[in-house]
C-alpha positions as CSV (number, residue, x, y, z in Angstrom):
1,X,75.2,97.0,55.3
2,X,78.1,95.8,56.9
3,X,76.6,92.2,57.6
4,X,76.2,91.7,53.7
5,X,79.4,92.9,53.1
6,X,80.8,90.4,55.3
7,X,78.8,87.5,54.2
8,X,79.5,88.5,50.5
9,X,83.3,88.5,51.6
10,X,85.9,85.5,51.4
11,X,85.6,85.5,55.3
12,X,81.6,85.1,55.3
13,X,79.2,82.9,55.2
14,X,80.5,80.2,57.4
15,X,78.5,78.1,60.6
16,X,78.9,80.0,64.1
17,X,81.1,77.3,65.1
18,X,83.2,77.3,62.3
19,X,84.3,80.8,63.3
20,X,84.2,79.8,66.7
21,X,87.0,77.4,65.7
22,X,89.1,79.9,63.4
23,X,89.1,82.6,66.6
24,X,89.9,79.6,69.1
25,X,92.9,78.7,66.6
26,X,94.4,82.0,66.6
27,X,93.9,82.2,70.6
28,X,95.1,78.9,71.3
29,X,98.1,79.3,69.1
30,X,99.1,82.4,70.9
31,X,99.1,80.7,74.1
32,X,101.0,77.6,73.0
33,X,103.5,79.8,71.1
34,X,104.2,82.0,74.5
35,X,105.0,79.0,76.3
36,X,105.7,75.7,74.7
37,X,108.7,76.4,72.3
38,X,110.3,77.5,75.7
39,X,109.9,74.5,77.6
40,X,113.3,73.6,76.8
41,X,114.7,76.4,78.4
42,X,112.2,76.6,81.3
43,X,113.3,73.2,82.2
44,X,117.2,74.2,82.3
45,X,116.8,77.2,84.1
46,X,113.9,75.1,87.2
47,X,115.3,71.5,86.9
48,X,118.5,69.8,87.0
49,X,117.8,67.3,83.9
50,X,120.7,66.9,81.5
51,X,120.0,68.2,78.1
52,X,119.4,64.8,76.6
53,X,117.0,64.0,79.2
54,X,114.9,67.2,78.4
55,X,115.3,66.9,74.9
56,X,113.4,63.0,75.0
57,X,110.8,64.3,77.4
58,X,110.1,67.2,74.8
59,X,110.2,64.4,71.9
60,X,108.2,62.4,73.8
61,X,104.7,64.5,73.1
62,X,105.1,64.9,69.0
63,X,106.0,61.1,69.0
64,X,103.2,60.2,70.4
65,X,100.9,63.2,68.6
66,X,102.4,60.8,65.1
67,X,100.2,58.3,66.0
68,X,97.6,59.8,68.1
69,X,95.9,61.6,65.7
70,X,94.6,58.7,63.9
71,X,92.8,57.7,67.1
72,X,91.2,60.7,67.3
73,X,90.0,61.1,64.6
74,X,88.4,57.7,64.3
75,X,86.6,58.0,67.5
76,X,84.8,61.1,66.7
77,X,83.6,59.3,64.4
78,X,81.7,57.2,66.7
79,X,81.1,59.5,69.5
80,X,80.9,62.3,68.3
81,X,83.5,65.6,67.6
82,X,81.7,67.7,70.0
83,X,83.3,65.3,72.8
84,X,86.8,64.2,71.5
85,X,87.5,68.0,71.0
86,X,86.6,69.1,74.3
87,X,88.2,66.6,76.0
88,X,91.4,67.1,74.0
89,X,91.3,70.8,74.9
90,X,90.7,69.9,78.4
91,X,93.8,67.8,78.3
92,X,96.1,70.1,77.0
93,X,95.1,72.9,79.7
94,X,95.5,70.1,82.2
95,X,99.7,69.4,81.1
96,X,100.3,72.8,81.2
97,X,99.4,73.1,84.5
98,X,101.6,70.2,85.1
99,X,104.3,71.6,83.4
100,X,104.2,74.4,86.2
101,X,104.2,72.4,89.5
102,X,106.4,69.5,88.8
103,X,110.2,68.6,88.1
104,X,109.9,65.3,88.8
105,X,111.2,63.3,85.1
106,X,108.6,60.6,84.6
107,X,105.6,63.1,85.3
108,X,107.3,65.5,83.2
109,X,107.4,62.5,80.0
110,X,103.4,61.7,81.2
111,X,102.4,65.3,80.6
112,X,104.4,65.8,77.1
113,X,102.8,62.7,76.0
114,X,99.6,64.1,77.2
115,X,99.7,67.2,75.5
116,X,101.0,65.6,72.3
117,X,98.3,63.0,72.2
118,X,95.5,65.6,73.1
119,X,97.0,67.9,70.4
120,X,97.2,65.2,67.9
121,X,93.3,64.4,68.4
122,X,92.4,68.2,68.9
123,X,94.2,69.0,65.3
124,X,92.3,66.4,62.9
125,X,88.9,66.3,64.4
126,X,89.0,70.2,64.5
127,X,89.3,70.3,61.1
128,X,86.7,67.6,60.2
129,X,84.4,69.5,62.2
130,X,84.7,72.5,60.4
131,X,84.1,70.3,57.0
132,X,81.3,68.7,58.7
133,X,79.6,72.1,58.9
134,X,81.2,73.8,55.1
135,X,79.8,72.6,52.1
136,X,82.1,70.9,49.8
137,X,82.8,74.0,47.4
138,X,83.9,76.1,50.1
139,X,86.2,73.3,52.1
140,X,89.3,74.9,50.2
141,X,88.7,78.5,51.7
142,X,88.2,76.7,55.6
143,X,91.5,75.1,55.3
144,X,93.4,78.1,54.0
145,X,91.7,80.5,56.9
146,X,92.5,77.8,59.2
147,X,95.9,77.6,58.3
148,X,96.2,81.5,57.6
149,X,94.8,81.8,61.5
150,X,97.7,79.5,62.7
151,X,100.3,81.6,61.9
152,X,99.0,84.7,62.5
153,X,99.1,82.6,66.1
154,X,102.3,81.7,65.8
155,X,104.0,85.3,64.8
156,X,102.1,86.7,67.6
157,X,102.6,84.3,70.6
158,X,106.5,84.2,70.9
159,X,106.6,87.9,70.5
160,X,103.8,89.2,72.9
161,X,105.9,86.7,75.2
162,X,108.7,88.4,74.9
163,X,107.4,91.5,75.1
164,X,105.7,90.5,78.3
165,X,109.1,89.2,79.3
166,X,107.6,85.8,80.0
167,X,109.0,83.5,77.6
168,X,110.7,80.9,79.5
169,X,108.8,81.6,82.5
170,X,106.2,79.6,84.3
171,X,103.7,82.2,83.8
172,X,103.0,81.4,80.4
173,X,102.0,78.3,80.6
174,X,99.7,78.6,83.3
175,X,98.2,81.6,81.0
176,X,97.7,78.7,78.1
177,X,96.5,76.2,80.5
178,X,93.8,79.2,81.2
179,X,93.0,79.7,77.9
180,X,93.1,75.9,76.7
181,X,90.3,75.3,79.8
182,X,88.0,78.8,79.3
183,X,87.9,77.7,75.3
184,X,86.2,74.1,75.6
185,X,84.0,75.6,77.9
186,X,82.6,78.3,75.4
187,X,82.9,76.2,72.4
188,X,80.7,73.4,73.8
189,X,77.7,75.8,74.6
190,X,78.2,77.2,71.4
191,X,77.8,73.8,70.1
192,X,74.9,73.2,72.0
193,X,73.3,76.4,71.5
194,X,73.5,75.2,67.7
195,X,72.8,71.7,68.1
196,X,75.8,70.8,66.6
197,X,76.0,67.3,68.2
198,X,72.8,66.7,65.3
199,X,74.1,68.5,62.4
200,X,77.2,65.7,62.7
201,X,75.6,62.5,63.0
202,X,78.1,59.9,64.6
203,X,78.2,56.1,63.0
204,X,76.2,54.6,65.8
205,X,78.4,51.9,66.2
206,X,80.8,50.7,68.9
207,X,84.5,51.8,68.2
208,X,86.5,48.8,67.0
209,X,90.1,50.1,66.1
210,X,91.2,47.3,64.2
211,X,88.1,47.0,62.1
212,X,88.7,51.1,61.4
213,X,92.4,50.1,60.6
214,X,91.5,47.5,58.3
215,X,89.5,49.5,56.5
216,X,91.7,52.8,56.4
217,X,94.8,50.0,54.9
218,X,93.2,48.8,52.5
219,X,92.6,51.9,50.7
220,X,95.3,52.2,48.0
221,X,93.9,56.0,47.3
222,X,94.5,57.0,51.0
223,X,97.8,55.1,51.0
224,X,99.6,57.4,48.3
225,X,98.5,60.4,49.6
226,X,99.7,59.6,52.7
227,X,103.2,58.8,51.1
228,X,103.4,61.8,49.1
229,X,102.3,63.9,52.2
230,X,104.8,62.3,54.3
231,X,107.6,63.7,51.7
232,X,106.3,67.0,51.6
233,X,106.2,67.2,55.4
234,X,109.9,66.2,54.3
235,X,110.9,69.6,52.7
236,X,108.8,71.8,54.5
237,X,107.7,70.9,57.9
238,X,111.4,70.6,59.2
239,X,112.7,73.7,56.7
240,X,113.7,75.5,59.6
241,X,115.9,73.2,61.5
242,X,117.6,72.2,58.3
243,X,118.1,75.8,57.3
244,X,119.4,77.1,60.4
245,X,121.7,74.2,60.5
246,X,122.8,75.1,56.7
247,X,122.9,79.5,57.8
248,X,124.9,78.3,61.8
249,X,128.0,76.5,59.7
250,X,128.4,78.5,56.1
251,X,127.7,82.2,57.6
252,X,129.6,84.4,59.8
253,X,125.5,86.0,60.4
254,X,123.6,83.2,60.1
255,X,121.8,83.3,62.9
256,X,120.4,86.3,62.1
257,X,119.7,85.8,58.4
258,X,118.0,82.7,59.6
259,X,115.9,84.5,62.1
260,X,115.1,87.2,59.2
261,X,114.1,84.6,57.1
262,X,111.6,82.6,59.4
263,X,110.2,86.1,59.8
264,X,110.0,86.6,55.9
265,X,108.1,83.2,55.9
266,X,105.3,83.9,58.3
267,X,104.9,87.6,57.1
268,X,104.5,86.1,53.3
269,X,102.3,84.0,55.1
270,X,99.7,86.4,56.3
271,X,99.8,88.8,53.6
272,X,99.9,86.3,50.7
273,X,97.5,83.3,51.9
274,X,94.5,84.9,51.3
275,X,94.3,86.7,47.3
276,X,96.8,83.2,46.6
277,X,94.0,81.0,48.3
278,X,91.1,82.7,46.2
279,X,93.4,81.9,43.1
280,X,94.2,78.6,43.7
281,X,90.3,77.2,45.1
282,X,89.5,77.8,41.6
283,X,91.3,75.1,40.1
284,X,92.0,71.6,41.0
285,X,93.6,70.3,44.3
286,X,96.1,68.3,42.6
287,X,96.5,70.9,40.8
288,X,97.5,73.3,44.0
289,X,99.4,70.2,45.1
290,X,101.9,69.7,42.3
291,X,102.6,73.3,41.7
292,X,103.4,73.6,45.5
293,X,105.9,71.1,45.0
294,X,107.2,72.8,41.9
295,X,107.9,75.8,44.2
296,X,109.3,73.7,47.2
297,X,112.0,72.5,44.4
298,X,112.5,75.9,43.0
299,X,112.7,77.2,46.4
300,X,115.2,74.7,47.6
301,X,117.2,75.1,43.9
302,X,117.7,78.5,45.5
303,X,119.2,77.3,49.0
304,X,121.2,76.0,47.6
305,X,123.2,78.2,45.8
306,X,122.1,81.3,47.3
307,X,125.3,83.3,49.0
308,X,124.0,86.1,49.9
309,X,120.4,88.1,51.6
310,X,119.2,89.0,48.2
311,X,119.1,85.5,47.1
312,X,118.2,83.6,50.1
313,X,114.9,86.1,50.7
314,X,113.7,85.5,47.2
315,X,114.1,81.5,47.6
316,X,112.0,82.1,51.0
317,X,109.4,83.8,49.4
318,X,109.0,81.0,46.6
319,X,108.8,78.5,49.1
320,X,106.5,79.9,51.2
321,X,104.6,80.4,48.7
322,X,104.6,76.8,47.5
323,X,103.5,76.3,51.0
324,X,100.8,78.5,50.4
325,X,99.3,76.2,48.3
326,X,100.1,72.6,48.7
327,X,98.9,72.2,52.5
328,X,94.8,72.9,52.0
329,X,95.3,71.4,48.5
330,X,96.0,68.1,50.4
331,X,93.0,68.5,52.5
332,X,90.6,68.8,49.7
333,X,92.0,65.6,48.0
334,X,92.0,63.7,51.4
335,X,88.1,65.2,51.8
336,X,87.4,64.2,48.3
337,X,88.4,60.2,49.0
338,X,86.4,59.8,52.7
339,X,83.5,58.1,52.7
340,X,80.4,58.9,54.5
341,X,80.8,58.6,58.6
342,X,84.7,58.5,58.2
343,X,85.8,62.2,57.9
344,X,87.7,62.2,61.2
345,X,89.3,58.7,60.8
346,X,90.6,59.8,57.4
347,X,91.6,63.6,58.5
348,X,93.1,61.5,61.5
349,X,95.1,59.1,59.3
350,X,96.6,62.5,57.2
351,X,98.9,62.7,61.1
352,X,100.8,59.6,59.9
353,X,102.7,61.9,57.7
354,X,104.2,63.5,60.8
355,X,107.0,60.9,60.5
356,X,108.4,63.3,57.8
357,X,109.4,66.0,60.5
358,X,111.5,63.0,62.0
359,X,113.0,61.9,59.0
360,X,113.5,65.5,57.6
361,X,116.0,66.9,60.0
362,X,117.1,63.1,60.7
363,X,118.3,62.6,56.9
364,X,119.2,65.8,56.2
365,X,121.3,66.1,58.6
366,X,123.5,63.2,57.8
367,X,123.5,64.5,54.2
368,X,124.7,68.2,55.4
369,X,127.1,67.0,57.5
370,X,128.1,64.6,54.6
371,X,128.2,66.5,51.7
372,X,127.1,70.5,52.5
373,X,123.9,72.6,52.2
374,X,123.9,72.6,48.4
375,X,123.8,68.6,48.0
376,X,120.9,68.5,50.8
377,X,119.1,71.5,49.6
378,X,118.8,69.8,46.1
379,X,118.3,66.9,47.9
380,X,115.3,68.1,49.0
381,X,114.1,69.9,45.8
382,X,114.0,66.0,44.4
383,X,112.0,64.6,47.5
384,X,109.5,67.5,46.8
385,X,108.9,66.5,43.1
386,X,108.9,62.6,43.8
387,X,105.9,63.7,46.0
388,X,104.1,65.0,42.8
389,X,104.2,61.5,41.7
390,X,102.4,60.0,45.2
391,X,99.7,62.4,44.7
392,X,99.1,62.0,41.0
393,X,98.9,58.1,41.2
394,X,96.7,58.4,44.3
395,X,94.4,60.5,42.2
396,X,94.3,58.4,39.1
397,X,93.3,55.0,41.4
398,X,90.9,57.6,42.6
399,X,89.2,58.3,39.6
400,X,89.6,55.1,38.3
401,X,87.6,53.6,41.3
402,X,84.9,56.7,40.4
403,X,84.8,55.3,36.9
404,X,84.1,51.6,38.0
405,X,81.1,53.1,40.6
406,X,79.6,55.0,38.4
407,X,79.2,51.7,35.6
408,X,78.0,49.7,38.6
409,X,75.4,52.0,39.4
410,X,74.2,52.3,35.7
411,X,74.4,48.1,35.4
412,X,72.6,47.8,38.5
413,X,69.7,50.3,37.9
């Protein structure tokens, strides 16, 4: 009875693995949230690096995790997910433990760059797998789980740290170099036991990076949603440093209306994703896409004029919601263009749009500083709907291109 509950559910139904995955995510996000948003202060309190030092060692792993992904992606393609994600998980468990026995600077900038690049390939060709084994009509529902499981991860991690008292402490990250090495482990003889390796057939080719390039450049489809990605990771990927930045100079409490509201956004979050996520899976990605961006604008329309809690939580709970919907909408059109063999080079590729959480906080902070929260905030609100414009012209190439196919079939038959 309660097995065809489940399955009848919006949880069920799913491959073994794919579970596999969604319960590894919340795990592994635990353990990375104990430890490595604290590895700025671990390294003041055990080193004597200067803050600009630790702060470019830090930098160092999502800079390299902007370009990383790609690569990833693209070579599971030819050898296989089951091995790019292992080792990737592998890697990460082996620059924690780095993390805990060394001071010395240059190892310090190896291992961030190693746990940024295995991150950056872990991240896509996670995801792909998880495609690979979800039909196409139920893709929308993976990526919402998947992202629902993150943060569920990431509310948890920081506070059972805390709790624990070991947040800042080198404790934690031998805990997630633990977990990031015991996971792998189970997940490939899962993956075995289900002959996963089979179910994704790999190109059988040898992996040639510039042909792959070549071929991922040239499509105009994947191009615009890549721009229009990279300005939505504009308004919300870096919300929170912007934000606090606005709260810290304009409020004599900001730092804890700030801290409140981050709170308010993963709690909306966890109790909103899913009845939103059945809602919105019934209606067209770009669809989910544009009105996520509508809500990002309205959200940020709020910021900006808010002066008070009242105000500030209902423009949090707007644009979280828009948040909701515009990040597995994006997915499902990026799933929607790949062709056959390429899903990891294409999910890989989406990483590019990183460079928005560098130009985010980089921009608007020159326009806070400039003008005040209200300009930047509506700043922002813009970006998000010039985004709406990427996404739609990527989608009318698309089906334009569909259009052309399907006419070349019918000559040619």
């Amino acid at each position: 009875m309660f097995l065809q509950r489940f399955k009848s559910s919006y949880f069920g139904g799913f491959h073994p693995v794919v579970y596999t995955l969604l319960i590894g995510t919340i795990i592994t996000t635990i353990a990375r949230s104990m430890s490595f948003p604290f590895l700025a202060i671990y390294l003041t309190q055990n080193t004597e690096l200067s803050p600009g030092v630790i702060g470019s060692i830090i930098g160092l792993g999502p800079l390299a995790g902007t370009f990383g992904g790609f690569i990833g992606g693209a070579l599971s393609d030819f050898v296989g997910r089951k091995k790019v994600v292992v080792f990737a998980l592998l890697g990460i468990s082996l620059s924690f433990v780095g993390f805990t026995y060394t001071t010395t600077p240059w190892l310090l900038a190896v291992l961030s760059v190693t746990n940024g690049l295995s991150g950056s390939f872990f991240a896509p060709v996670s995801k792909a797998l998880m495609a690979d084994l979800t039909e196409e009509s139920r893709r929308m529902r993976i990526f919402s789980l998947r992202y629902w499981t993150v943060n569920i991860g990431f509310v948890m991690g920081p506070m059972l740290g805390a709790l624990a008292g070991l947040s800042g402490s080198s404790q934690t990250f031998l805990i997630a170099a633990i977990v990031y090495f015991v996971y792998p482990l189970f997940l490939l003889m899962l993956m075995r036991r289900f002959k996963v390796g089979e179910i994704t057939q790999t190109r059988g080719e040898s992996f040639k990076l510039k042909e792959v390039l070549k071929v991922v450049v040239q499509d105009r489809v994947l191009r615009w949603f890549v721009l229009g990605g990279t300005l939505g990771i504009m308004v919300h990927g870096q919300m929170s440093v912007t934000l606090g930045q606005h709260l810290e100079r304009e409020f004599t409490n900001g730092i804890l209306m700030f801290s409140t509201l981050l709170s308010i956004n993963a709690f909306v979050v966890i109790v909103c994703q899913i009845p939103l996520a059945k809602w919105i899976e019934k209606r067209t990605p770009l669809f989910g896409v544009v009105l996520g961006a509508l809500l990002f604008a309205l959200g940020d329309l709020g910021f900006a004029f808010s002066t008070g809690w009242v105000l500030f939580i209902m423009s949090m709970v707007i644009f979280t919601i828009g948040e909701i919907f515009i990040i597995p909408s994006e997915y499902v059109l990026l799933d929607r263009i790949t062709p056959e063999g390429m899903r990891g080079t294409y999910y890989g590729t989406q990483t590019f749009t990183e460079l928005g959480n560098f130009m985010g906080p980089w921009i608007g902070g020159m326009v806070l500083g400039s003008f005040g929260g209200s300009i930047m905030f509506i700043m922002f609100g813009s970006i998000a709907l010039v985004s709406t414009l990427f996404f739609w012209r990527g989608q009318s190439v698309y089906a334009k291109r569909e259009r052309q196919r399907a006419v070349s079939s019918v000559s040619s038959a």
